[in-house]
FIKOLKE-490737 format. One line per field, with one value per atom (N, C-alpha, C, O): residue number from 1; x, z, y; atom name; residue in one letter. Coordinates in nm, 2 decimals, always signed. Example, Ala and Ser with C-alpha at 12.3 -4.5 7.8 and 13.67 -1.06 7.14 Angstrom:
BEGIN
num	[1,1,1,1,2,2,2,2] $
c1	[+1.32,+1.23,+1.32,+1.42,+1.28,+1.37,+1.29,+1.34] $
c3	[+0.78,+0.78,+0.78,+0.85,+0.71,+0.71,+0.79,+0.80] $
c2	[-0.57,-0.45,-0.33,-0.33,-0.22,-0.11,+0.00,+0.11] $
atome	[N,CA,C,O,N,CA,C,O] $
residu	[A,A,A,A,S,S,S,S] $
***
This chain:
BEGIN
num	[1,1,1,1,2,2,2,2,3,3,3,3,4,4,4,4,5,5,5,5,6,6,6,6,7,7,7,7,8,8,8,8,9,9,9,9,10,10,10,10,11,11,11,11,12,12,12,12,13,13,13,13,14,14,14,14,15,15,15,15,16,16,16,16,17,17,17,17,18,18,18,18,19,19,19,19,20,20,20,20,21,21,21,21,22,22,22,22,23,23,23,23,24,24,24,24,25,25,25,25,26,26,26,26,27,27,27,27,28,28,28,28,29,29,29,29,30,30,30,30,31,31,31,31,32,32,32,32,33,33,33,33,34,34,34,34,35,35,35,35,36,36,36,36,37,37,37,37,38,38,38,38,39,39,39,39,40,40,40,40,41,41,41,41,42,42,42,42,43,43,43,43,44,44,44,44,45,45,45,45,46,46,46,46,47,47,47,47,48,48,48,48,49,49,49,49,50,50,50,50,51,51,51,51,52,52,52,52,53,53,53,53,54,54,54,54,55,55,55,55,56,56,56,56,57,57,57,57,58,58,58,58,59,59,59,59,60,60,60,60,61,61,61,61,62,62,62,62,63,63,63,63,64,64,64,64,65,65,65,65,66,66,66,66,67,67,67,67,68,68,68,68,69,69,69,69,70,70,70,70,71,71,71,71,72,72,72,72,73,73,73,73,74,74,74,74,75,75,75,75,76,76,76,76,77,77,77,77,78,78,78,78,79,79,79,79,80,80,80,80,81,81,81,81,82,82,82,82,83,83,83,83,84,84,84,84,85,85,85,85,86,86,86,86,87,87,87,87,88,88,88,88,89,89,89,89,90,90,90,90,91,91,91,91,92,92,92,92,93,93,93,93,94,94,94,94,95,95,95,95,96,96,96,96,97,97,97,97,98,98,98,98,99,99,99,99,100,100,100,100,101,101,101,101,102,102,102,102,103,103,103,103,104,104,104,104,105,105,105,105,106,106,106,106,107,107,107,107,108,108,108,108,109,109,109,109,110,110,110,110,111,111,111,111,112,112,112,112,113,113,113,113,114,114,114,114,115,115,115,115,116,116,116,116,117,117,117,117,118,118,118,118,119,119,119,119,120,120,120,120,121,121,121,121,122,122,122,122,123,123,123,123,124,124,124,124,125,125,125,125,126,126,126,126,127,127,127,127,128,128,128,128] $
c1	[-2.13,-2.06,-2.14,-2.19,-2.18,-2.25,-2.20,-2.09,-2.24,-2.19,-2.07,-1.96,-2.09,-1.97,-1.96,-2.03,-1.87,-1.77,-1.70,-1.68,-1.65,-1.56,-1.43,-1.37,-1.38,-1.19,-1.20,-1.28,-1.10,-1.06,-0.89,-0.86,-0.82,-0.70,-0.67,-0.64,-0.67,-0.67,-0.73,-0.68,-0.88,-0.92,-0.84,-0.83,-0.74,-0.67,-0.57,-0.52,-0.50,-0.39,-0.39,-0.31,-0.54,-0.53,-0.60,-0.63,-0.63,-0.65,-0.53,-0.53,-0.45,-0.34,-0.26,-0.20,-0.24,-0.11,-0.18,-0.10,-0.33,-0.39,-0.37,-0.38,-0.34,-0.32,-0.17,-0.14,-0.09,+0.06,+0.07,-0.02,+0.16,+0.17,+0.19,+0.24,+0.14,+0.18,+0.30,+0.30,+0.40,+0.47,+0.39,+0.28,+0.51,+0.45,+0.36,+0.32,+0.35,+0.26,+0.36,+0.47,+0.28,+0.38,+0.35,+0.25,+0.46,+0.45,+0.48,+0.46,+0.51,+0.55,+0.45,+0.47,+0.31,+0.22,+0.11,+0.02,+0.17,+0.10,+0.12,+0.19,+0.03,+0.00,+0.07,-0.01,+0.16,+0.27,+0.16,+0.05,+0.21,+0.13,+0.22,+0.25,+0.27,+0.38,+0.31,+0.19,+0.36,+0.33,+0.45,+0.55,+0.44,+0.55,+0.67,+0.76,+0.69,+0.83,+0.81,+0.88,+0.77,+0.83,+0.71,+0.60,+0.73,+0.59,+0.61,+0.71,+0.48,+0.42,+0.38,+0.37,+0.34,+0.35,+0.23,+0.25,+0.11,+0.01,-0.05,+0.00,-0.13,-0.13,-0.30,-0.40,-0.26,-0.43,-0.57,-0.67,-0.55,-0.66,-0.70,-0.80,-0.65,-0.68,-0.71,-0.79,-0.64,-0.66,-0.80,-0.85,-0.83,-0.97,-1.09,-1.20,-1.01,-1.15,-1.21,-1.31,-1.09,-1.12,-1.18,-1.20,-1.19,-1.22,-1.33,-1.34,-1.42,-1.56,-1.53,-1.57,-1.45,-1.41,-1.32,-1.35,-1.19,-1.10,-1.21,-1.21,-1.27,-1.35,-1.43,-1.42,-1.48,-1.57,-1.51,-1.58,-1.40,-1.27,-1.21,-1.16,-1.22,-1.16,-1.25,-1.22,-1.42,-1.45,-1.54,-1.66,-1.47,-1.49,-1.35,-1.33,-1.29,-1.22,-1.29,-1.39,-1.19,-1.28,-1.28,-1.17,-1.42,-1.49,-1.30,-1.27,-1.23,-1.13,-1.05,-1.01,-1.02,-0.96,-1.01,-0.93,-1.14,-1.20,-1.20,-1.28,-1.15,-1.14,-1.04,-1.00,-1.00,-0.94,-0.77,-0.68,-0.78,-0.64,-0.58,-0.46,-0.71,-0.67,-0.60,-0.53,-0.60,-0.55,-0.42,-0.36,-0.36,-0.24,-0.25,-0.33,-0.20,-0.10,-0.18,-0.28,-0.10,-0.11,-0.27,-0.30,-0.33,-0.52,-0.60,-0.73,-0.53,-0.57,-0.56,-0.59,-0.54,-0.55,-0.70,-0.74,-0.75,-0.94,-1.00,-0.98,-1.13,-1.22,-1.32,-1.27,-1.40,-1.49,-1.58,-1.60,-1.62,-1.69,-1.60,-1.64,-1.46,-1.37,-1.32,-1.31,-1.32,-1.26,-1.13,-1.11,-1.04,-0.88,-0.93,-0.98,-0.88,-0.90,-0.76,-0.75,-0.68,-0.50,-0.46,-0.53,-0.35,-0.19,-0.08,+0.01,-0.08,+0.03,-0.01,-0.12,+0.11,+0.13,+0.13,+0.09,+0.19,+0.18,+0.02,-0.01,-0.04,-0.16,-0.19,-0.23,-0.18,-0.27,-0.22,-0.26,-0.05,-0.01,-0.06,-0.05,-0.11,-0.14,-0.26,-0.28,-0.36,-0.51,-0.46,-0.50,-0.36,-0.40,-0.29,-0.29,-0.21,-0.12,-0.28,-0.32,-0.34,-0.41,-0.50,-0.52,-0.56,-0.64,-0.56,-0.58,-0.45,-0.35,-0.35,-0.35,-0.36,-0.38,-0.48,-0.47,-0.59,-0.73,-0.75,-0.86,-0.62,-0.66,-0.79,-0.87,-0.79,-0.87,-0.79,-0.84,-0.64,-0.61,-0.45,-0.36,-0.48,-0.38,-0.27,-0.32,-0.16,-0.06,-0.02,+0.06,-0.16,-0.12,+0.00,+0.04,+0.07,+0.23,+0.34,+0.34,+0.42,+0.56,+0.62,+0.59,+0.69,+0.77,+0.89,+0.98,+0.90,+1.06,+0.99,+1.07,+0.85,+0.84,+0.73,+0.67,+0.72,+0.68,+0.71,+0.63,+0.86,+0.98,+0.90,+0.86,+0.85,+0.78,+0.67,+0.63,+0.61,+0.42,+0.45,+0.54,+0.34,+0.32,+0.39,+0.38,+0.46,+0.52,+0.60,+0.69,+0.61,+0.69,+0.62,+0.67,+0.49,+0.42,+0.32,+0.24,+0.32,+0.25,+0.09,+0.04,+0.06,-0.12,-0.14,-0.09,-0.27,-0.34,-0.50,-0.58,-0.52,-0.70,-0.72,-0.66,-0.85,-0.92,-0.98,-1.03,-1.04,-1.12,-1.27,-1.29,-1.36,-1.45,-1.49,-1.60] $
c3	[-0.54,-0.46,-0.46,-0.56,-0.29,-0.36,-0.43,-0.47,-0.47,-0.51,-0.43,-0.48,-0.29,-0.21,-0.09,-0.03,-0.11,+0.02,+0.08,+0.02,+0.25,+0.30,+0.29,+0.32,+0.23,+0.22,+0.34,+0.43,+0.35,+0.45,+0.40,+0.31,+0.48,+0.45,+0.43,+0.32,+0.54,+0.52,+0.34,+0.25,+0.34,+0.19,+0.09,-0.01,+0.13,-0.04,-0.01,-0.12,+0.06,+0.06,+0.02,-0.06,+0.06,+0.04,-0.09,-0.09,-0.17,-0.33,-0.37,-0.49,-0.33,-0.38,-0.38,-0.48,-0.30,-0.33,-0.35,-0.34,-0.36,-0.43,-0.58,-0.65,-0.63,-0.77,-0.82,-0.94,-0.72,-0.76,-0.84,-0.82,-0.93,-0.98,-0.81,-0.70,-0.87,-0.82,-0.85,-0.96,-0.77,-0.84,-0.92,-0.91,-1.03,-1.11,-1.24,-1.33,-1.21,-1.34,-1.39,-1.34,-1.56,-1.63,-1.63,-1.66,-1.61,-1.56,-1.71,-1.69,-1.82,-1.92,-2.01,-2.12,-1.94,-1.98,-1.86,-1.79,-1.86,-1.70,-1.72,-1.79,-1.64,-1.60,-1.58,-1.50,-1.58,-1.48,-1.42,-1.48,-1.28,-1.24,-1.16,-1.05,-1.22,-1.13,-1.03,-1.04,-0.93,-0.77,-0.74,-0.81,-0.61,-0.62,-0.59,-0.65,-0.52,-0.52,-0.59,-0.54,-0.64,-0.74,-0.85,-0.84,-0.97,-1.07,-1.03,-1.05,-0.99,-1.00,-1.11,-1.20,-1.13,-1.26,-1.15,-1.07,-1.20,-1.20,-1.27,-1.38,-1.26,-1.29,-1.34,-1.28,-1.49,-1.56,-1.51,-1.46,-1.53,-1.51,-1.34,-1.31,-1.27,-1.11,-1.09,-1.01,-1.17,-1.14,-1.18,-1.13,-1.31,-1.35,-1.28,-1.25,-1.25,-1.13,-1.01,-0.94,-0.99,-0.88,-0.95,-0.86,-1.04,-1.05,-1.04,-1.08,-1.00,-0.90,-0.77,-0.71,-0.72,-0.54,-0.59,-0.55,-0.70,-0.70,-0.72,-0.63,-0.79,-0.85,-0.74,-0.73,-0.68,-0.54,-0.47,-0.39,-0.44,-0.31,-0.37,-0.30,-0.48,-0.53,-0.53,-0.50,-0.56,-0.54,-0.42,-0.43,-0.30,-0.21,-0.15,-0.03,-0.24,-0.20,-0.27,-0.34,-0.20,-0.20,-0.30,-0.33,-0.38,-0.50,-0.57,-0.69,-0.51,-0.52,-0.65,-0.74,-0.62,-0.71,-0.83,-0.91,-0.90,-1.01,-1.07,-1.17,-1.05,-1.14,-1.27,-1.29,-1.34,-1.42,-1.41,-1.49,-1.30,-1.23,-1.12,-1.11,-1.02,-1.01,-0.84,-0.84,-0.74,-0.62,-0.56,-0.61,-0.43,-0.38,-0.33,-0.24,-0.34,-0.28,-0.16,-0.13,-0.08,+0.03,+0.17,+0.28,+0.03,+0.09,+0.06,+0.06,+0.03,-0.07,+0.11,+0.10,+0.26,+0.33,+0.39,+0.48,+0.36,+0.38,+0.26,+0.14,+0.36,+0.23,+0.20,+0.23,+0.16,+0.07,+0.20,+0.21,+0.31,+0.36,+0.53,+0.64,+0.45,+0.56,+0.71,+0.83,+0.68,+0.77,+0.75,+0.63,+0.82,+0.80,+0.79,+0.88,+0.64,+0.64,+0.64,+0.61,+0.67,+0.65,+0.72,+0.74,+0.76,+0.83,+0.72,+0.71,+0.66,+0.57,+0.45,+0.39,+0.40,+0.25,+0.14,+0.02,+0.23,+0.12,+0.08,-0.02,+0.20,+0.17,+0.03,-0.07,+0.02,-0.08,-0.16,-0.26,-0.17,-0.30,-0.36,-0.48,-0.30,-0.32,-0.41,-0.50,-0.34,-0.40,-0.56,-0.67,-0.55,-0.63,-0.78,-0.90,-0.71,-0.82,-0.87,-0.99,-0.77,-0.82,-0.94,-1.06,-0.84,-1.03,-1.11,-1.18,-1.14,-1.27,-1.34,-1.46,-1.26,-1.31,-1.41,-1.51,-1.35,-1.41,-1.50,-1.52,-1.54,-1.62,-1.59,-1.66,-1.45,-1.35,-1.28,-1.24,-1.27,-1.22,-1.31,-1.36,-1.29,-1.38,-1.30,-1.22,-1.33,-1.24,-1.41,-1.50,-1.35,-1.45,-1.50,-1.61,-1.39,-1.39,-1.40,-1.32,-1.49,-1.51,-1.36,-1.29,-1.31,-1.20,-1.22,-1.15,-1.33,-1.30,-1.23,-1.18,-1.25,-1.16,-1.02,-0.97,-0.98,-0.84,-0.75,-0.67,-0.74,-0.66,-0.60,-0.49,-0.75,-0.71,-0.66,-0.63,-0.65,-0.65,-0.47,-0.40,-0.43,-0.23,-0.21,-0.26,-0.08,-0.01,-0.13,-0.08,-0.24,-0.33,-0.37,-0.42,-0.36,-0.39,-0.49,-0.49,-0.60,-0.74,-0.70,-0.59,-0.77,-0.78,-0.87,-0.97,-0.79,-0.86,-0.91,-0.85,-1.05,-1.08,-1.11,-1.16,-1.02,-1.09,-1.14,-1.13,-1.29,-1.39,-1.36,-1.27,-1.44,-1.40,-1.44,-1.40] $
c2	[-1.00,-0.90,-0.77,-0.73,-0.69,-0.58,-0.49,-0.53,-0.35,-0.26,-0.20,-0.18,-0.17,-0.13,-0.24,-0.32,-0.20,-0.28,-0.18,-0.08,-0.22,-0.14,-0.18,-0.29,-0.07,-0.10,-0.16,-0.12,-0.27,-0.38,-0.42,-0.50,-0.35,-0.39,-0.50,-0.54,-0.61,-0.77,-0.83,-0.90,-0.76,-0.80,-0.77,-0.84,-0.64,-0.57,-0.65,-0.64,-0.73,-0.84,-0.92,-0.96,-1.00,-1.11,-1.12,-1.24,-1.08,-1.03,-0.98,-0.98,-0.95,-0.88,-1.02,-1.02,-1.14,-1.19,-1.33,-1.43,-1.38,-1.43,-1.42,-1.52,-1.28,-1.24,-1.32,-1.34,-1.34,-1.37,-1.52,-1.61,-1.55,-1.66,-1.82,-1.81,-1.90,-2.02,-2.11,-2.15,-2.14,-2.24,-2.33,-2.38,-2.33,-2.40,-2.37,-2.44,-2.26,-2.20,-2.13,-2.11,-2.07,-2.01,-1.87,-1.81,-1.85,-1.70,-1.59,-1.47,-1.63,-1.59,-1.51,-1.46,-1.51,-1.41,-1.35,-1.40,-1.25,-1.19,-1.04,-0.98,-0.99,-0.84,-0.75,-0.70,-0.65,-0.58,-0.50,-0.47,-0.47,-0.38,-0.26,-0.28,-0.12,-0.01,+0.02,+0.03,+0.03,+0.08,+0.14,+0.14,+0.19,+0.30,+0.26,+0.31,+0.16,+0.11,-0.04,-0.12,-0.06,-0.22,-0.22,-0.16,-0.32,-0.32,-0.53,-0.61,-0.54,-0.67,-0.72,-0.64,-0.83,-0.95,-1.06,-1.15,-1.00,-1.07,-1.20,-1.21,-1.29,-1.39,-1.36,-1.37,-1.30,-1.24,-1.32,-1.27,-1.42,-1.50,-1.49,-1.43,-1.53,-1.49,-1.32,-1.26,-1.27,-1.12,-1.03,-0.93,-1.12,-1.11,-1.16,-1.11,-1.29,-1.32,-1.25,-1.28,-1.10,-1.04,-0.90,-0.82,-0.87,-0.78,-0.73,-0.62,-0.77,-0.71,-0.66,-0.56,-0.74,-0.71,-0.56,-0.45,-0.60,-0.45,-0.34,-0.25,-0.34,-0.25,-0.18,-0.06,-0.23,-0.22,-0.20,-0.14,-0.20,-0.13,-0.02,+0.07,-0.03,+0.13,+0.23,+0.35,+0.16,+0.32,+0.31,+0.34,+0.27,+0.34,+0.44,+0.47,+0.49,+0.54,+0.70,+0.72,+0.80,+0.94,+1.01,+1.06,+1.05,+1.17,+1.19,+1.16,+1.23,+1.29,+1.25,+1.31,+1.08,+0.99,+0.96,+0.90,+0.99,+0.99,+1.11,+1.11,+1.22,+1.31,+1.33,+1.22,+1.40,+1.38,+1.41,+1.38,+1.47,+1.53,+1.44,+1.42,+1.34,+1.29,+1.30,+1.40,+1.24,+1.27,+1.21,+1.11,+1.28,+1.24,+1.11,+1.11,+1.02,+0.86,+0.91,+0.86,+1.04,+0.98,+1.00,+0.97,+1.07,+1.06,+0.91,+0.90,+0.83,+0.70,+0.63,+0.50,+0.68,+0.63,+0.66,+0.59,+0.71,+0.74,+0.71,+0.73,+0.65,+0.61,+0.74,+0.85,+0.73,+0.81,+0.86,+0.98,+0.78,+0.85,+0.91,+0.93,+0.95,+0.99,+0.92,+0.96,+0.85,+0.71,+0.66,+0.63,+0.64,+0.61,+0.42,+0.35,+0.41,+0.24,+0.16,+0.04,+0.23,+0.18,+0.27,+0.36,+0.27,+0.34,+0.28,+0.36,+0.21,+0.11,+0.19,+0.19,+0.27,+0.27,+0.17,+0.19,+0.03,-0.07,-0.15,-0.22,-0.11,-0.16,-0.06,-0.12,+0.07,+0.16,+0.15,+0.20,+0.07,+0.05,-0.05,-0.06,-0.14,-0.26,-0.30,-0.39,-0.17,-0.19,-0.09,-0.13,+0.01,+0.09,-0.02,+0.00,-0.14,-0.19,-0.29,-0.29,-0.37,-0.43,-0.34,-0.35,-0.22,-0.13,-0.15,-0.25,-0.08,-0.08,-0.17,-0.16,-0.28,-0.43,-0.48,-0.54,-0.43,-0.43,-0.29,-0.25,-0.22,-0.12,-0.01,+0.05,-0.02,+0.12,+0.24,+0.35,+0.21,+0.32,+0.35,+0.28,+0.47,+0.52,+0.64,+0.71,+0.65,+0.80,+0.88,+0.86,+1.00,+1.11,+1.15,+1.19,+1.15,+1.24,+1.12,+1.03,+1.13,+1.05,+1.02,+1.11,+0.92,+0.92,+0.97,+0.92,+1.08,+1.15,+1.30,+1.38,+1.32,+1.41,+1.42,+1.52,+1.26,+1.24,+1.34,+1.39,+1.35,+1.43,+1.54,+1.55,+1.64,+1.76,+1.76,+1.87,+1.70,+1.64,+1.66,+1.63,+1.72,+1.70,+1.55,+1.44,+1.62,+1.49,+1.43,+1.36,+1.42,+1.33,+1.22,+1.12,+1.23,+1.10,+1.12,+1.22,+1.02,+1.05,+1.12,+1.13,+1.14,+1.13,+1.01,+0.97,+0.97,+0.87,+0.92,+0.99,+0.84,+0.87,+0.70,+0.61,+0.72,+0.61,+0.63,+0.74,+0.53,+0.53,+0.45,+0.37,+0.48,+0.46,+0.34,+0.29] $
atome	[N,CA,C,O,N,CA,C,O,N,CA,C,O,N,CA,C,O,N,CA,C,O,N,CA,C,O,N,CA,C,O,N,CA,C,O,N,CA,C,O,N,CA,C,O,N,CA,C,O,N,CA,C,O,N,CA,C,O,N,CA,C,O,N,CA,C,O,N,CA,C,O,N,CA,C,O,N,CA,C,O,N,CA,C,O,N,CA,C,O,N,CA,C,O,N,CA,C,O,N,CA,C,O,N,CA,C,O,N,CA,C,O,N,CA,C,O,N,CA,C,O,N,CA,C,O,N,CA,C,O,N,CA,C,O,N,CA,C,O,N,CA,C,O,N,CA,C,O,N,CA,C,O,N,CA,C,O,N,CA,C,O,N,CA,C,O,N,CA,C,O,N,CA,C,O,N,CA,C,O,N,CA,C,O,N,CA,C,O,N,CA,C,O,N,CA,C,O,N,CA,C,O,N,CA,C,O,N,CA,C,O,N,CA,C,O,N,CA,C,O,N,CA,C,O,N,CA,C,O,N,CA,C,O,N,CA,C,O,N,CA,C,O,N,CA,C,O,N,CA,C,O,N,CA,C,O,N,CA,C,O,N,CA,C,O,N,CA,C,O,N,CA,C,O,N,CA,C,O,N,CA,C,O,N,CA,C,O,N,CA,C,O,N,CA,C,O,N,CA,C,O,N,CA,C,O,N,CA,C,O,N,CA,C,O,N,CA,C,O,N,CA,C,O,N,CA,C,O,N,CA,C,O,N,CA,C,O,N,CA,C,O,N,CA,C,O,N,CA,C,O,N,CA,C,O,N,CA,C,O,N,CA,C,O,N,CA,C,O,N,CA,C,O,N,CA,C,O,N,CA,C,O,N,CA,C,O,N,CA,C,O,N,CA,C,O,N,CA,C,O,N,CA,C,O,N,CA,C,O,N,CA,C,O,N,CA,C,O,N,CA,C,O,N,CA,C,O,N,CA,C,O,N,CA,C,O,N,CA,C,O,N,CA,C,O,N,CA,C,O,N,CA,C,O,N,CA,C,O,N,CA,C,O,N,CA,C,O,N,CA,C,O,N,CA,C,O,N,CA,C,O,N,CA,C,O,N,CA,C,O,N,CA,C,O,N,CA,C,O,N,CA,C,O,N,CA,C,O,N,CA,C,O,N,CA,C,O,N,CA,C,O,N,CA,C,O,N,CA,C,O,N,CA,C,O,N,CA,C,O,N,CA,C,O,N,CA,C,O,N,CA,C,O,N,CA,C,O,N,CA,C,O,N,CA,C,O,N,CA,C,O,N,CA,C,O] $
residu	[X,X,X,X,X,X,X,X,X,X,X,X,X,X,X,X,X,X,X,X,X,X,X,X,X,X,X,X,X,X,X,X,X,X,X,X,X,X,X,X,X,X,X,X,X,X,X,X,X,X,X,X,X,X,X,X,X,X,X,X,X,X,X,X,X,X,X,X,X,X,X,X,X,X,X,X,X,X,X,X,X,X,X,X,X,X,X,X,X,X,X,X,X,X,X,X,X,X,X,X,X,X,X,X,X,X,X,X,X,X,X,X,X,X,X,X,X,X,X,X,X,X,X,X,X,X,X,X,X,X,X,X,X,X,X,X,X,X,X,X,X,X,X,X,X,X,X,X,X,X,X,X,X,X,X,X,X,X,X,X,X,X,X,X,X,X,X,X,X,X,X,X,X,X,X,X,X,X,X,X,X,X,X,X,X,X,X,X,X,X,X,X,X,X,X,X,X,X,X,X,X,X,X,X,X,X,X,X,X,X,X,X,X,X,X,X,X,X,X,X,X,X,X,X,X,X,X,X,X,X,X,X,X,X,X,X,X,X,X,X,X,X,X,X,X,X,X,X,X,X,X,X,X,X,X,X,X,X,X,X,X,X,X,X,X,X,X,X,X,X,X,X,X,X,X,X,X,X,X,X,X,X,X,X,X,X,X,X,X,X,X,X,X,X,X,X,X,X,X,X,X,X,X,X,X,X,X,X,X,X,X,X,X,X,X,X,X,X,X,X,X,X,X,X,X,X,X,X,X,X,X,X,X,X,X,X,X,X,X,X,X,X,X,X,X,X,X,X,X,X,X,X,X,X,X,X,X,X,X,X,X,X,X,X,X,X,X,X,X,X,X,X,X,X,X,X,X,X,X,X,X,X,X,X,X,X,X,X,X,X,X,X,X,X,X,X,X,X,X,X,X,X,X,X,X,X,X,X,X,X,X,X,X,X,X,X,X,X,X,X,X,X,X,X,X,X,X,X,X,X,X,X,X,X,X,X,X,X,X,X,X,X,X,X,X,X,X,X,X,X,X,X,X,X,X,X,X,X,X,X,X,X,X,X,X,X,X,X,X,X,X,X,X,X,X,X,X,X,X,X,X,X,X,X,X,X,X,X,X,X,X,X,X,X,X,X,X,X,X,X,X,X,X,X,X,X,X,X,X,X,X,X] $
***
């Protein structure tokens, strides 16, 4: 996989529910991942297998999300080189539940005080 890739909504999906358990498997050791309205239960081993592609979609997202403070949810719809790569919140939740997943993205701020945060929506940082 190269180094960057262009956020591709379709791609952060279909890695995103590629990551989900299969009937039939045991689901009894797996990932959580918080996003803003639900926490997912990944299936570690599938989720690992993606983690060059997550990795590579996350940082093309913008300077902003790797700092230590960390940026708003809702700039997570432009990429780095200022390009609208989604309209769908659930897409950016998606990529950002898959980081969590993979222990790359983290929400500085507790969700009892999202409320106050712009717009009401967490900040996220990605790690490096």
């Amino acid at each position: 996989m190269p180094d960057t890739v262009a956020l591709d909504p379709q791609k952060v999906e279909e890695i995103f529910f590629d990551c989900f358990f299969r009937e039939g498997e045991d689901t009894t050791n797996h990932v959580a991942a918080e996003g803003l309205m639900s926490t997912i239960g990944f299936n570690p081993e599938r989720l690992e297998s993606h983690r060059a592609e997550i990795e590579a979609l996350l940082a093309e997202l913008p300077d902003s999300f790797r700092t230590d403070s960390g940026e708003s949810f809702l700039n997570a719809c432009e990429d780095r080189h200022g390009n609208q790569w989604t309209g769908l919140h659930q897409r950016m939740e998606q990529l950002f539940q898959l980081g969590v997943g993979i222990g790359k993205v983290e929400y500085p701020y507790p969700r009892e005080a999202w409320g106050a945060l712009p717009g009401g929506m967490p900040y996220v940082i990605v790690r490096p």
